[in-house]
ZAMARVO-843344 format. One record per residue (C-alpha): residue in three letters; y, x, z. Coordinates in steps of 0.5 Angstrom, whole numbers, padded with zeros to 4 digits, always signed. Layout:
REM residues N
ALAYXZ...
END
This chain:
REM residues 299
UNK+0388+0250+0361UNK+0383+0246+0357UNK+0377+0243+0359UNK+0370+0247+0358UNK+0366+0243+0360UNK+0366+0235+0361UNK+0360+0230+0365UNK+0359+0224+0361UNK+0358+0218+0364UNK+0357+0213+0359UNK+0355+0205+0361UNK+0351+0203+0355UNK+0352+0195+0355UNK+0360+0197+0355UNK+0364+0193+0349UNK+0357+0190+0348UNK+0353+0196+0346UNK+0358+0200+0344UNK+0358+0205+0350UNK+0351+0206+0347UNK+0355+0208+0340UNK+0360+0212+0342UNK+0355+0217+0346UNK+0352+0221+0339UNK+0361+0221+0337UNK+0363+0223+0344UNK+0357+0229+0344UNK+0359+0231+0336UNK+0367+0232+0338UNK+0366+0236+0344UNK+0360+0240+0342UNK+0365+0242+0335UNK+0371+0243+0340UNK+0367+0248+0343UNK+0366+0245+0350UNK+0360+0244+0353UNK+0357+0237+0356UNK+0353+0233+0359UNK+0352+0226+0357UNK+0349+0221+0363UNK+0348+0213+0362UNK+0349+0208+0367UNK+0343+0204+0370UNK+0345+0199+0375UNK+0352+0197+0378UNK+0354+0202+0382UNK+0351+0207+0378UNK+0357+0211+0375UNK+0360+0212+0383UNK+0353+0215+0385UNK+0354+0220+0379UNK+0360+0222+0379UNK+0361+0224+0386UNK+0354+0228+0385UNK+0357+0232+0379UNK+0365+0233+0382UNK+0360+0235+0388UNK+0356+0240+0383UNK+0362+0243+0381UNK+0363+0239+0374UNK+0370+0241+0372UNK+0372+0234+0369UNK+0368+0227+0368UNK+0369+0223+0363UNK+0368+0216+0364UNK+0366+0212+0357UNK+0366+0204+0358UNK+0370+0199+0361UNK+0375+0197+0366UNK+0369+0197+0372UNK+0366+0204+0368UNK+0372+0207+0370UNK+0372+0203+0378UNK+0366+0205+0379UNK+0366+0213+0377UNK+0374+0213+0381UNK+0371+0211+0387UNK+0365+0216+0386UNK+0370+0222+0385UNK+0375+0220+0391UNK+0369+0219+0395UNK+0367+0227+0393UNK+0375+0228+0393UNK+0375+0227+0401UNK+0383+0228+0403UNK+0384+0232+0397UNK+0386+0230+0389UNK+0380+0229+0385UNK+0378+0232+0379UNK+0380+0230+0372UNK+0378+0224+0369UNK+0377+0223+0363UNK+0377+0216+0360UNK+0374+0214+0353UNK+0376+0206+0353UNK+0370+0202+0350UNK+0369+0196+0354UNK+0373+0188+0354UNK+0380+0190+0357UNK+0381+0197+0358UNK+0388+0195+0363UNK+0387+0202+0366UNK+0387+0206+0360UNK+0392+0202+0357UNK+0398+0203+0363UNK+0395+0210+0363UNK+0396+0212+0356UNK+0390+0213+0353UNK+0388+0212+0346UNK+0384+0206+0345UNK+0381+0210+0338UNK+0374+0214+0341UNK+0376+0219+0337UNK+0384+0220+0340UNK+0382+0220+0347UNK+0376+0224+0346UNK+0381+0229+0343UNK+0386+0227+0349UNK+0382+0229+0354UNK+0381+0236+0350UNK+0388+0237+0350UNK+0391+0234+0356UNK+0393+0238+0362UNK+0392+0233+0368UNK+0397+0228+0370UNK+0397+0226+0378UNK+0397+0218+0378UNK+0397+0213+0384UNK+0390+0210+0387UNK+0390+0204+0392UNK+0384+0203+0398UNK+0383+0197+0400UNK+0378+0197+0406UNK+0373+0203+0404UNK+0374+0202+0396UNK+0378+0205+0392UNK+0382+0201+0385UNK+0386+0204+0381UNK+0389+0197+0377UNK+0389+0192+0382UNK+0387+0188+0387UNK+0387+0180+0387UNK+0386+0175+0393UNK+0386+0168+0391UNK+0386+0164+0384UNK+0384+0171+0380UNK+0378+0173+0385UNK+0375+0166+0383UNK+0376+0168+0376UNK+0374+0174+0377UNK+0367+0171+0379UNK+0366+0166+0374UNK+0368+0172+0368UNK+0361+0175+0371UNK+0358+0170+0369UNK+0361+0170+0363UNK+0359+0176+0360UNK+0358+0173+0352UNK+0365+0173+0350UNK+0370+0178+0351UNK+0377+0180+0353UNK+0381+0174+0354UNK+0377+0169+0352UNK+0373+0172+0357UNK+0378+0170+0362UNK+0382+0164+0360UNK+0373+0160+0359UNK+0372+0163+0367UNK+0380+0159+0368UNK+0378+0153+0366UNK+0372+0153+0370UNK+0375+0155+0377UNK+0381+0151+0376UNK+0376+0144+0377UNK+0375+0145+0384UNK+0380+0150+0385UNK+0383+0149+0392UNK+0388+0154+0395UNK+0387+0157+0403UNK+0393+0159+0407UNK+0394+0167+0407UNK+0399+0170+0412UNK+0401+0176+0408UNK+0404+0182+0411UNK+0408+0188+0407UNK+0410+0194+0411UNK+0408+0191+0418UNK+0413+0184+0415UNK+0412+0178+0414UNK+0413+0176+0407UNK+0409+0170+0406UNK+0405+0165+0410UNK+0402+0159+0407UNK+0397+0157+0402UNK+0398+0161+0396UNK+0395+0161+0390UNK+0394+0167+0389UNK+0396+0174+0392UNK+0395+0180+0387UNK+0397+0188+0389UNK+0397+0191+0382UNK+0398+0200+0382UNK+0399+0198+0374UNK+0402+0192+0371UNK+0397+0188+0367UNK+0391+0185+0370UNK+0385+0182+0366UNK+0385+0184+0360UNK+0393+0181+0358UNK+0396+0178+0365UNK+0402+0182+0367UNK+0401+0179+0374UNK+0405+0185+0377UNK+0410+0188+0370UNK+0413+0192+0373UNK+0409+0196+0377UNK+0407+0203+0375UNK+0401+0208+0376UNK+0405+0214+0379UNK+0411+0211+0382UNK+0408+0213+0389UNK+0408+0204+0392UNK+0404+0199+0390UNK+0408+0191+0387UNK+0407+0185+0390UNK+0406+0179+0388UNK+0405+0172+0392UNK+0405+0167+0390UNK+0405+0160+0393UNK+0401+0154+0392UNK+0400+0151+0386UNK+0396+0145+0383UNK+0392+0145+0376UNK+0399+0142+0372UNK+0403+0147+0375UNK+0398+0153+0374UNK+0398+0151+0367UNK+0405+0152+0366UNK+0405+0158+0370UNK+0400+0161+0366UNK+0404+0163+0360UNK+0409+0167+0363UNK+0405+0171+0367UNK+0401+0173+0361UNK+0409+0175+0358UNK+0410+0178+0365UNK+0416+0173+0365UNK+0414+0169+0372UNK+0417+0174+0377UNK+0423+0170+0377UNK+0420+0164+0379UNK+0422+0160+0385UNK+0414+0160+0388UNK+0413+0168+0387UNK+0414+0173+0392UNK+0415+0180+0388UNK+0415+0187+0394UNK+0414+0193+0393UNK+0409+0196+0398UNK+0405+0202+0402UNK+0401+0197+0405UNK+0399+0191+0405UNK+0394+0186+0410UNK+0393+0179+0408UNK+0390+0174+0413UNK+0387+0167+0413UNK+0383+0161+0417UNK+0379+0161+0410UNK+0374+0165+0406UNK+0378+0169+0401UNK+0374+0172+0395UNK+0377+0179+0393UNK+0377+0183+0388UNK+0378+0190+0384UNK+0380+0191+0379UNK+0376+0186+0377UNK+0370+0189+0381UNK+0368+0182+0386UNK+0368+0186+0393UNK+0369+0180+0398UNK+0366+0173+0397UNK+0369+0171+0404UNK+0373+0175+0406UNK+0378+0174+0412UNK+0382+0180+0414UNK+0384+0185+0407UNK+0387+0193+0409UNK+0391+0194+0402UNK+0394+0201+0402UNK+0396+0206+0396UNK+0394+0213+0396UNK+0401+0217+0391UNK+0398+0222+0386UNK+0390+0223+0388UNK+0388+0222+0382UNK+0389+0226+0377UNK+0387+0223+0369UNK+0388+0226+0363UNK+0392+0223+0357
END
């Protein structure tokens, strides 16, 4: 059944304002298809959560996030929260931020006006969530050399998509130093020693263009592991070509599984993130887990 009535959450510094500018776009098109909507904008981190659990609470039928990758974070961890042990509600995404990996893996339209129409048309697809502590992620979590990065991209909010992240790589790389991590998948152990990075990846491509985990895919009921060992400055820069093409799996350093759940231990202090969201800054003890099908998308 099509949807009627759709809560908009637009995060206005999106794509360098152009989560502002897609709002007047997103009233006109679902006014004229007849749905009834009501448009709401972020203020603050965290913000796009905080209300989307209150409209899935209200009784809103659908919520639509407009922005980017954290946009979309955020109004999946609102939604699962209001979920409980249930499915969430539909959610709908227009893609206006710098990487938009979710709803590329997901397929939604990267035109506003193809994905507005999506949304309108779509029944709603079952797709896997990850936990990970008491956040959820629907792209990925890394551990690591992309956590660090993670960090460094928020401080970098000039540039955009991939130049974002390869400027936030270059710094980190200065006094990169990789901690020992004890990683174990499904109660085995699969890796222990420093590594440079460990990354659990629901979808395939992180960052705005690395296929850190190419393979994985957001329905398949398992997440993809990636491990991999430490390596020096030299070596991350040969490495980082492939894993842009997703061509590094093979490589004698790294450690590919597919998993339910994961635990990563260390002596040092891990930053970790999701999907590009800093969560930890020191972390010690990291619980990832996959949830199959409970959250439902339209596209």
């Amino acid at each position: 059944m099509p949807i009627d009535r759709c809560y908009v959450i637009v995060n206005p510094t999106a794509g360098r304002g152009a989560g502002a500018r897609v709002r007047a776009r997103i009233v006109q098109d679902m006014e004229r298809a007849g749905a009834r909507v009501h448009v709401v904008e972020t203020e603050r981190r965290g913000h796009a959560a905080e209300l989307a659990e209150a409209a899935a609470r209200d009784g809103w039928p659908a919520v639509v996030a407009a922005g980017g990758d954290g946009t979309v974070h955020e109004t999946v961890n609102g939604l699962m929260r209001a979920a409980g042990y249930g499915q969430s509600i539909p959610l709908g995404i227009v893609p206006v931020g710098s990487g938009n990996d979710f709803a590329q893996l997901a397929g939604v339209p990267r035109d506003a006006g193809r994905a507005l129409a999506r949304i309108l048309a779509a029944e709603p697809r079952a797709v896997d969530v990850g936990r990970v502590g008491d956040r959820w992620f629907t792209n990925g979590v890394g551990i690591g050399l992309d956590a660090r990065v993670a960090i460094e991209v928020d401080r970098k909010r000039r540039l955009r998509g991939l130049a974002m992240y390869l400027a936030a790589l270059a710094t980190v790389l200065r006094s990169w130093r990789p901690a020992r991590m004890r990683v174990e998948a499904d109660g085995e152990v699969v890796a222990d020693g420093p590594m440079t990075l460990v990354t659990v990846g629901n979808g395939g491509r992180h960052g705005g263009g690395f296929w850190i985990c190419p393979d994985a895919r957001i329905d398949d009921g398992v997440l993809d592991l990636c491990a991999c060992d430490a390596l020096g400055t030299l070596g991350i820069l040969g490495f980082l070509p492939r894993v842009m093409r997703g061509s590094h799996t093979g490589a004698k350093c790294v450690h590919m599984h597919r998993v339910r759940r994961l635990r990563v231990t260390s002596d040092d202090p891990l930053p970790v993130h999701a999907d590009g969201e800093i969560i930890a800054r020191d972390a010690h003890e990291v619980d990832i887990e996959v949830a199959p099908g409970r959250l439902r998308v339209l596209a």
